[in-house]
Structures are given as C-alpha cells and as structure tokens.
C-alpha positions in Angstrom: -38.4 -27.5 -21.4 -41.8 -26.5 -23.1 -41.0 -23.0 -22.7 -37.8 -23.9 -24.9 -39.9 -25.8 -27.4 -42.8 -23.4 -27.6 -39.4 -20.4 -27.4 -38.0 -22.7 -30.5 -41.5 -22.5 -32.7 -42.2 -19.4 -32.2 -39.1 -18.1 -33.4 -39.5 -20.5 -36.3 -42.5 -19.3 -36.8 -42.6 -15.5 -37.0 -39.0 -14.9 -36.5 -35.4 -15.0 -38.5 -33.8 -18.5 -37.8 -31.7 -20.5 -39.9 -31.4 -23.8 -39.6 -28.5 -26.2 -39.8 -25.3 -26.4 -38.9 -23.7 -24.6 -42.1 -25.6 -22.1 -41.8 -25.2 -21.4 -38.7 -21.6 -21.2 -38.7 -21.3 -19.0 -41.5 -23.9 -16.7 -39.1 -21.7 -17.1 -36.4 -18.4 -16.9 -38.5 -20.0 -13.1 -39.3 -21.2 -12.9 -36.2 -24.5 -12.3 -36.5 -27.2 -14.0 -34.9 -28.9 -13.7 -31.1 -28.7 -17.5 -30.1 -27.7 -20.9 -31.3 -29.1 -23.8 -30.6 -27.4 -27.3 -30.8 -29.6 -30.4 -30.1 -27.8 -33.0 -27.5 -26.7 -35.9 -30.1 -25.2 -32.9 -32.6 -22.2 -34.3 -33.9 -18.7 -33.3 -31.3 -17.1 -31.4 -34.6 -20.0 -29.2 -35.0 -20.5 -28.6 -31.3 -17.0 -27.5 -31.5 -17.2 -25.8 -34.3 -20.5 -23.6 -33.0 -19.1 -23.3 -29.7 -15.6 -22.0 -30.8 -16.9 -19.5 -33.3 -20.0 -18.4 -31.0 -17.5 -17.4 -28.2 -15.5 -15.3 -30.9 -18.5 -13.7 -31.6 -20.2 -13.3 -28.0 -23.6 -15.2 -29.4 -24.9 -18.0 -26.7 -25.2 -21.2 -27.2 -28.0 -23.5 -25.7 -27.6 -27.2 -25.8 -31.1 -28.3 -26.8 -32.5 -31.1 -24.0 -33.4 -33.6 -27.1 -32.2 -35.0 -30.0 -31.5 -33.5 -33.7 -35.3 -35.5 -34.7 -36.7 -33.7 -31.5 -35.4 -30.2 -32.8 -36.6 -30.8 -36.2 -39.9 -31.6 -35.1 -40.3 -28.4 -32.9 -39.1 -26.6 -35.8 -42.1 -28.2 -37.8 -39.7 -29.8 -39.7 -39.6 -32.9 -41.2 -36.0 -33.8 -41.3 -33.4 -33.6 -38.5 -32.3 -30.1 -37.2 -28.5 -30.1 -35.6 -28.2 -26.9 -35.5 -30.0 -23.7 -35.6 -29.3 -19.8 -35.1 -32.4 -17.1 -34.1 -31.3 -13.7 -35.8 -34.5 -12.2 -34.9 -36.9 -13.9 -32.1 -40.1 -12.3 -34.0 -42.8 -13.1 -31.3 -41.1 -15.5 -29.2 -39.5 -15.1 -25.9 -36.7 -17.3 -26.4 -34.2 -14.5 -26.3 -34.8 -13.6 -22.7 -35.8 -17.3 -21.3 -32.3 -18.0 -22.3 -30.9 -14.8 -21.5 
C-alpha cells in the first residue's frame, strides 16, 4: 500500500497525471495514458466507464485500496480525486509496481 501512495505522489509530483474522472476518460477515449487509477468508493458509472474504455485502449487499471478523500490526499490535494491517469511516471515507480 505505501508503495502505491508514495508510486501515486511521485507521479503527481514530477510526472504527467491528470486527475479526475473527465479527464481521464477523454485520455483513455484517445488512448493515451500508462495507468488509471480509480479509488474504491468511485462512483459504478465511472468505474464502468474507465474500465470499458481502458480495455479498448489496453491501459491498466488499478482500483486504489482507499477512498476518493484518500486519493486526493496522496495526490496533495485538497478535494476528492475519483479518478486519475499517469501519462508519464516522471520519477516514480508506479509503472512497474503495477506492472
């Protein structure tokens, strides 16, 4: 689990990510984008929604062991994150701890 938070902020951090769930289906709809991450209370239509258009587009998708307040605050947010996509992992190794 902390490797996935530290993964997360380091990615945040020095990396490409876009966060939300509009976003990150409009990545995934283009099919860009190296993971998405989807916290565990994300609402069903948007996991279904991530989920169908990440399989179209062969991007994973990792079910984030917290809620969308968790994810925010890993992010260094402070609002809720639902969703988020890494395009580029910058520093982190969140890429390959998922892989």
């Amino acid at each position: 689990m902390m490797d996935i938070d530290r993964g997360i902020r380091v990615a945040v951090d020095t990396g490409d990510v876009a966060l939300g769930s509009e976003k990150s289906i409009q990545y995934l709809k283009l099919g860009k984008g190296l993971l998405v991450v989807v916290a565990s209370n994300a609402p069903q239509v948007i996991l279904e929604d991530v989920e169908y258009y990440a399989k179209l587009s062969k991007i994973p998708v990792h079910v984030y062991d917290g809620s969308s307040v968790d994810l925010g605050s890993v992010c260094g947010k402070p609002f809720t994150v639902a969703t988020l996509i890494i395009n580029d992992p910058g520093d982190s190794t969140i890429i390959d701890v998922m892989g």
